[in-house]
C-alpha positions as CSV (number, residue, x, y, z in Angstrom):
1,X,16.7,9.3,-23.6
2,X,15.8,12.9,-22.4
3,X,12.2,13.8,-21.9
4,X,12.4,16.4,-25.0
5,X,13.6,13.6,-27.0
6,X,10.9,11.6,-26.4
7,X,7.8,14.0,-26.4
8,X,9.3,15.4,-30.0
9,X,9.7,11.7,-31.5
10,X,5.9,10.6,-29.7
11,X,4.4,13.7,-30.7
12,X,5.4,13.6,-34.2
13,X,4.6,9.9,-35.3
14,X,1.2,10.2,-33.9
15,X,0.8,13.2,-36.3
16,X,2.7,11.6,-39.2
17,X,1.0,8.1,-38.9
18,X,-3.0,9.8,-37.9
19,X,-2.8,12.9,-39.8
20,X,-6.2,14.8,-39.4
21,X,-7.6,12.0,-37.3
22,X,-5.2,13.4,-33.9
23,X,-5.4,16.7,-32.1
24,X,-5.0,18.8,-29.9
25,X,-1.9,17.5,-28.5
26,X,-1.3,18.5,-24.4
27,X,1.8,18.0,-22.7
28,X,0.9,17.7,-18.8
29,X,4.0,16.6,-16.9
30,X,7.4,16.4,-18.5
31,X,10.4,15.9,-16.4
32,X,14.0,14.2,-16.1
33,X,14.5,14.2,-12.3
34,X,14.9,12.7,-10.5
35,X,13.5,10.5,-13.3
36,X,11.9,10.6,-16.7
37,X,8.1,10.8,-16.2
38,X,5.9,12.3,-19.1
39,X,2.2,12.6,-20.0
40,X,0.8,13.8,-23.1
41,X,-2.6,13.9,-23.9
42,X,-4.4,14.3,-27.5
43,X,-7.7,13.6,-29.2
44,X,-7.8,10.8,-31.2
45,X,-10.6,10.5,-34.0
46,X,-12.5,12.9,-32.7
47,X,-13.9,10.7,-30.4
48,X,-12.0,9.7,-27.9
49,X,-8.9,11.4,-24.8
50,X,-5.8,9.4,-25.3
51,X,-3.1,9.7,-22.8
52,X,0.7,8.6,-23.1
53,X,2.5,8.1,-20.0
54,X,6.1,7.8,-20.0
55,X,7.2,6.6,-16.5
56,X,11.0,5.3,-16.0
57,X,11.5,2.7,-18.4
58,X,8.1,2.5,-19.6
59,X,5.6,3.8,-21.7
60,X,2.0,3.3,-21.2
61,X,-1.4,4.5,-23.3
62,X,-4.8,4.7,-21.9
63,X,-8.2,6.1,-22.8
64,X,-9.7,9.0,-20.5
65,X,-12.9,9.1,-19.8
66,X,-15.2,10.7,-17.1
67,X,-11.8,11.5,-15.2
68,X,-10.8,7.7,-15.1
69,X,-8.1,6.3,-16.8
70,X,-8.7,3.0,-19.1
71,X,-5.5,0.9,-19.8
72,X,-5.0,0.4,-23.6
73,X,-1.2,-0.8,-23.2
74,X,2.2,-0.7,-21.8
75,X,5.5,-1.4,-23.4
76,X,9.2,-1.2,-22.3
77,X,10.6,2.8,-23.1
78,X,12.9,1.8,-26.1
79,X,13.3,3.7,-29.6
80,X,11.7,0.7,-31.2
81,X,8.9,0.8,-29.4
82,X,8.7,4.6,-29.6
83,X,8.4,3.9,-33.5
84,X,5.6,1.6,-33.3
85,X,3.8,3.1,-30.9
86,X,1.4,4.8,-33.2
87,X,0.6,1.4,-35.3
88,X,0.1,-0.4,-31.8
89,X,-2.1,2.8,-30.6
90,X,-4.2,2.6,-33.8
91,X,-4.8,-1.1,-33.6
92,X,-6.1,-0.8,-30.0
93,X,-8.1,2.1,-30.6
94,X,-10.0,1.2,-33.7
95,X,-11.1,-2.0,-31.5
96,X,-13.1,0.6,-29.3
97,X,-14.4,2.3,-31.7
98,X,-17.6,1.5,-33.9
99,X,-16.2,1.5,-38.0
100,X,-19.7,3.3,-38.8
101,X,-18.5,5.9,-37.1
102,X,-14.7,5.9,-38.7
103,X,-16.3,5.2,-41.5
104,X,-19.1,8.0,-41.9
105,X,-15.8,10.5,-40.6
106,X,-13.8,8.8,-43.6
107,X,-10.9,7.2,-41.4
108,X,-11.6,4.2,-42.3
């Protein structure tokens, strides 16, 4: 898959699936050679940096924080995967966050 591709079908299920809860969406690095290596960043919830990182054949999500990187999860680069990344992200997340808070914001 081409790096466009990707970042258009990542970008938009995190939108469709989150809705208001994701923002500010940041594409850092996006490149095809002399492999594909990607990394978009976005708010998530208001609360929290997530950043997707699309290196060769894989596809990792962490949490920023402070300037370090926190490893959420890493999956093999397929379309499948690509299509539940957003459920998987959610899952993850919403173990990190406090549900007073998603729930006073009405995410929850």
């Amino acid at each position: 898959m081409q790096s466009d591709h990707i970042e258009d079908l990542v970008i938009d299920n995190i939108k469709n699936h989150f809705g208001n809860a994701v923002k500010d969406f940041v594409i850092k690095s996006s490149t095809d050679i002399p492999f594909t290596n990607i990394i978009i960043e976005m708010s998530l919830y208001n609360y929290c940096v997530i950043n997707i990182n699309v290196e060769k054949s894989t596809i990792f999500a962490s949490i920023m924080q402070s300037g370090f990187r926190f490893s959420i999860f890493k999956d093999q680069l397929t379309e499948s995967n690509l299509l539940q990344l957003p459920k998987h992200l959610e899952h993850e997340i919403k173990l990190r966050i406090p549900d007073k808070y998603l729930k006073a914001k009405g995410w929850i």
